[in-house]
Phi, psi and omega in degrees: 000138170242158175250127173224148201245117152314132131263186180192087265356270166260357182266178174265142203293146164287243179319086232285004181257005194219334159348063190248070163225136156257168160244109125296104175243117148293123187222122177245169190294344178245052147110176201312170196209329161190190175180161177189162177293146183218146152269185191213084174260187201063146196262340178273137166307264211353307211255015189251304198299316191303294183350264161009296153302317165299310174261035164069048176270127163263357187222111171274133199225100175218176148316236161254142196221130197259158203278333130000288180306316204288312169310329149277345172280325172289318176300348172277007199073013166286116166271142171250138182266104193233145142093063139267156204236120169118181190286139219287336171297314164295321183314301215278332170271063157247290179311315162308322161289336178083043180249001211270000178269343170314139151345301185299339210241036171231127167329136196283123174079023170274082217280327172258157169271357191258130191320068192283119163289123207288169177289156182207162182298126147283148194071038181263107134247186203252143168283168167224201200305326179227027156294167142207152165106212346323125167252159149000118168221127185266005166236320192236059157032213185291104175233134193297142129251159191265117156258112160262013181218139165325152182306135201035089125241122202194159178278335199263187157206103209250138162315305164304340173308137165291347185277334166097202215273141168299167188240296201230098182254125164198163169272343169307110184271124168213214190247094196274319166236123164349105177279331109028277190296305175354295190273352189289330164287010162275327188276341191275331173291302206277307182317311180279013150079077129261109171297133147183155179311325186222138142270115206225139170264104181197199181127227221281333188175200210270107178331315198261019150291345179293121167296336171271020197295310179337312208281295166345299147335306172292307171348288173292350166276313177305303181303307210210191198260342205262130201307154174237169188211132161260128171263109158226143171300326170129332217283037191202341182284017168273030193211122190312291187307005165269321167307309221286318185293278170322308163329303177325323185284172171286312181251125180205119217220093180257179200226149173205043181302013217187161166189039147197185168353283189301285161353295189272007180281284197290331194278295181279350174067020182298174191298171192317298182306337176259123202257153153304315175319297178310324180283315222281298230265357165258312177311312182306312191293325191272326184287348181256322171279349173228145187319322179272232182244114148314109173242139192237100129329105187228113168294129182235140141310050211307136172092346188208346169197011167230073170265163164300314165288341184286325199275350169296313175313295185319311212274346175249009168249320173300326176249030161292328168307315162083054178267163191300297204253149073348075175216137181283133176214174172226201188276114179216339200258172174266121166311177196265314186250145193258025177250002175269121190248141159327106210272164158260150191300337169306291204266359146332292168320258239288325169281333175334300224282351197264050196210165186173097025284164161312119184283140186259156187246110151342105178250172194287151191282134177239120176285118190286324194237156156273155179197106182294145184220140145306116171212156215254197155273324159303311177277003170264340182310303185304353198260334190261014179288313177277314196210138167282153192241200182231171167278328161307320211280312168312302159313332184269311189319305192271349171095016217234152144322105179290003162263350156302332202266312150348310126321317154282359173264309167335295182314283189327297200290321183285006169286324200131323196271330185259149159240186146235146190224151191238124188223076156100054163106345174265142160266136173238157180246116166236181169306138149283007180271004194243030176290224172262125169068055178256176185290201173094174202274164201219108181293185202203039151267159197298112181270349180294118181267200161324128154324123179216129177305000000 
């Protein structure tokens, strides 16, 4: 088992959120077995708790710890020993004897040694590693997410993501994240009085690549009152045990964008292994076995899928599909290619009446209720980690000010971590690591399709 200890020189750090040394101690059953200085950098709980996590500690032995930090380290099964006090060699044979409950080795004006979670603003919670949000949702109004997969690891690879170029296209399916944690952080979020309209599987890539996503799904049906949705492209839903998963949600939001080979070649990039045909013929397969409610996306392109006749095409393949909701959307987030140009809300409109049902144009999320979230310069980072947002869209997701929101944004860029980018007269806020021309593999098939007006 290891155990780590905050320093701070030969002492225990007083405050475990600003620390940066552990004492790593390997305890074996007859006693310390090795050990070693490990640093411990970053500023974020997210990226502190993970830290944690990764070096496989199970018993955190710190000081004083704020609850931000504590919530996410505990939901990974780590327990914490907090507001121990001294130098860290006695300390850690303290613990090895079962004396650490002793006077001497307790922060002055502590009464316990055992972890009390501080009072926190009620009906403030925190998302963890692979929650985010509740965010902004233009569909679903505030919705909490689930992220299952590493960033960009997805079968497509669209011109149009708001997430910017895949890093990792692939079709394989596996348990990409622990699923285990997954829910514990859904169930320690519902314990904790979390609202949102929706629990929706969506993030970082393509959700039904998670080989367990079902069960995450059954959780939350099971768990809480509040509906789930899935967001997927569709590309995986010829394969029965994906159809079989997916049915289990309230919402299932497919994708459509193309509407042959070539088409679905240039707009979306799929993985090798993936025919259009094969997409065409899993949706229509998922639309006859599942109950709930279908919504069919269809992303347009100026230049690339959106004329009349591409969008006519499109539109007589959506209704072999037969979805309940129908909606058109475009580049309103800054795209993955900075050749995917934005369709305008005029002629969007003009295209609706050729769908059937009639297609809807996707409007921006207006928040109905306020539903207070805690939120840091970290949970506003995370959020803009996943997806860029504007600053009203951050204020209505967290329930905040916009000059409250203001300050924190305020904060990031002079850090460094935020840009801004303006996008057809709107500023959205992303990481600055993820501009044009950030790292990661590029696929280096030809996206030019046919000339198009």
């Amino acid at each position: 088992m290891k155990v780590a200890l905050t320093v701070w020189e030969d002492r225990i750090s007083p405050l475990f959120d600003s620390a940066s040394m552990l004492l790593v101690a390997d305890i074996a059953r007859d006693g310390l077995s090795g050990r070693r200085l490990v640093p411990f950098a970053g500023d974020s709980p997210l990226t502190r708790a993970a830290r944690l996590a990764d070096l496989g500690i199970k018993v955190l032995i710190c000081g004083g710890i704020s609850g931000s930090y504590a919530n996410l380290i505990e939901v990974r099964g780590i327990r914490i020993v907090p507001f121990a006090a001294g130098p860290v060699e006695r300390v850690l044979e303290a613990y090895l004897t079962g004396k650490l409950d002793r006077e001497d080795f307790k922060m002055p004006g502590c009464e316990t040694s055992e972890w009390d979670a501080p009072s926190q603003e009620e009906g403030s919670v925190l998302p963890g590693r692979h929650l985010f949000g509740p965010v902004p949702s233009r569909r679903f109004g505030r919705s909490l997410g689930v992220d299952l997969t590493p960033y960009k690891t997805c079968t497509l690879d669209c011109v149009f993501c708001q997430l910017g170029r895949t890093t990792h296209k692939t079709v394989a399916r596996e348990e990409y994240v622990p699923t285990e944690a997954v829910i514990s952080e859904i169930r320690a979020w519902l314990d904790a009085g979390g609202e949102a309209d929706y629990i929706t599987l969506s993030g970082s890539g393509e959700p039904t690549l998670h080989s367990r996503f079902g069960e995450v799904i059954e959780f939350v049906r099971t768990h809480s009152r509040i509906p789930t949705a899935l967001l997927t492209n569709g590309t995986l839903l010829h394969l029965p045990e994906v159809r079989e998963a997916s049915a289990a949600a309230d919402v299932v939001k497919i994708s459509l964008s193309a509407w042959n080979q070539a088409s679905y070649g240039w707009v979306n990039r799929p993985h090798p292994n993936l025919e259009f045909s094969q997409l065409m013929a899993g949706e229509k397969a998922f639309r006859d076995c599942f109950k709930g409610r279908l919504w069919l996306e269809v992303f347009l392109v100026a230049g690339m899928n959106a004329t009349a006749a591409d969008v006519s095409r499109i539109a007589a393949l959506a209704g072999e599909i037969r979805p309940d909701r129908i909606q058109l959307n475009s580049a309103v987030r800054p795209p993955a290619e900075e050749f995917a140009g934005a369709v305008s809300a005029e002629r969007l409109q003009s295209f609706c009446p050729l769908f059937r049902p009639q297609a809807e144009i996707i409007a921006e999320f207006h928040a109905e209720k306020e539903v207070p979230v805690h939120a840091t310069r970290e949970t506003i980072f995370s959020m803009l980690e996943r997806r860029p947002c504007t600053a009203d869209q951050i204020a209505s997701g967290f329930g905040m000010h916009l000059n409250e929101v203001s300050k924190y944004l305020g904060n990031l860029l002079r850090g460094g971590r935020i840009r801004m980018e303006r996008k057809n007269g709107t500023v959205y806020y992303a990481p600055s690591g993820r501009g044009k021309g950030a790292g990661g593999s590029r696929n280096t098939r030809s996206t030019s399709g046919p000339s198009k007006g």
